[in-house]
C-alpha positions, 0 to 999 in steps of 0.5 A: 256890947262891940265886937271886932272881929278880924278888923283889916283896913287898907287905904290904897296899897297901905294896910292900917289895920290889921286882923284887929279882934277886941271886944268891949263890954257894956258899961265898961271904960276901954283904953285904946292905947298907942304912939303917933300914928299906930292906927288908933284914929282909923280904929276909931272912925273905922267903928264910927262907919266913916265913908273912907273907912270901909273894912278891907274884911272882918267884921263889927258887932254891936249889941250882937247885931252886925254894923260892918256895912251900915253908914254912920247915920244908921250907927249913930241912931243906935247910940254910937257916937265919936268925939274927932280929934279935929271938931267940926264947926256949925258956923253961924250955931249957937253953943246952946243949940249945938248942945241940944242937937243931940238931946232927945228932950231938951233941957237946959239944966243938963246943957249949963251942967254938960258946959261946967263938965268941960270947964266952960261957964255957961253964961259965956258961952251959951249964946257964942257961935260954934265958928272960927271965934273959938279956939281949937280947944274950945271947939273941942271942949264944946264937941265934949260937952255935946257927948254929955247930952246925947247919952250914947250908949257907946262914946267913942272919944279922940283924944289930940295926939298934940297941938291942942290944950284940951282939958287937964288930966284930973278933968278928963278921968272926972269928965269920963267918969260922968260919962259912965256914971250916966250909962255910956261904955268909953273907949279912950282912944289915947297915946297918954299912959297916965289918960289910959289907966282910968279903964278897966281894961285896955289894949296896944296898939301900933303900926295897925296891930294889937301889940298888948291886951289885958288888964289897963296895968298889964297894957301900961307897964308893957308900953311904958317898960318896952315900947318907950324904951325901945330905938324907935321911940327915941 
């Protein structure tokens, strides 16, 4: 489904990614594994086509046809969709409506359904404002919810690096689950070991390079055996 071909990205003098090659197949559940900042958000709002994200060089294939030049909204209308680490508010729009932004039919069993997914009952929520009233975590609780009912084809998900009490270990490997239930290939952007080995397959990243790739065991025993141990980490 996606191809990463020799990913580099620079921001000013700085390289973030380097000469990142990966390759994510359909249906599957793909951990991007790393520390504070190992490059693994830029990974993945560099796939998402943000505007300050344009590659240095490489490429990017999605469904064999190539992506590296299209904008977001164009990515997007193809199925490709990222959770941020930092949601975005719609001041002034009510949960149920943001929830059905992304719907191609709207229903509302699918909306209370998406909400009880991310621990939200719905009869609280449906009609709060997507606005400062709700805390960090329940913006991105609802930013979750709003993946469950695009159905993309490729969901790209965030997870906070800290400050922010999203969802419980269980919730998450069941929440992601649900997502490849319905169709949707993951990439769990994650620096949590345990979040991780929900995955097929997986790979390490760390200071803009591919460290580890393999099966999720091979990645996580390589990070949890090396990369912890070693001074930098202490």
């Amino acid at each position: 489904m996606l191809e990463i071909q020799d990913l580099t990205l620079e921001r000013g003098d700085r390289a973030i990614l380097q000469k990142i090659n990966l390759t994510i197949e359909d249906g599957e559940i793909y951990s991007v594994l790393g520390p504070n900042g190992a490059g693994k958000s830029s990974l993945a709002y560099t796939l998402m086509g943000c505007n300050d994200y344009k590659l240095s060089s490489g490429k990017v294939f999605f469904d064999g046809k190539d992506i590296t030049d299209l904008p977001i909204w164009q990515r997007a209308k193809m199925g490709i969709t990222l959770a941020w680490q930092e949601p975005a508010r719609f001041e002034g729009m009510l949960v149920k409506d943001y929830l059905q932004l992304g719907m191609k039919k709207k229903n509302s069993n699918e909306v209370e359904e998406a909400l009880q997914g991310v621990l939200l009952a719905p009869d609280l929520y449906l009609k709060r404002k997507v606005d400062k009233t709700l805390s960090g975590g329940e913006r991105k609780r609802i930013e979750l919810a709003a993946v469950f009912t695009m159905r993309p084809r490729l969901a790209i998900l965030d997870e906070p690096d800290s400050g922010v009490d999203i969802l419980a270990l269980d919730n998450v490997m069941e929440f992601v689950r649900s997502l490849k239930d319905r169709g949707t290939t993951v990439i769990l952007i994650t620096h949590n070991a345990e979040a991780a080995k929900i995955a097929e397959r997986a790979v390490l990243i760390d200071e803009g390079y591919v460290i580890k790739e393999g099966t999720v065991q091979e990645v996580v025993d390589y990070f949890e055996n090396r990369c912890l141990t070693c001074p930098k980490f202490k």
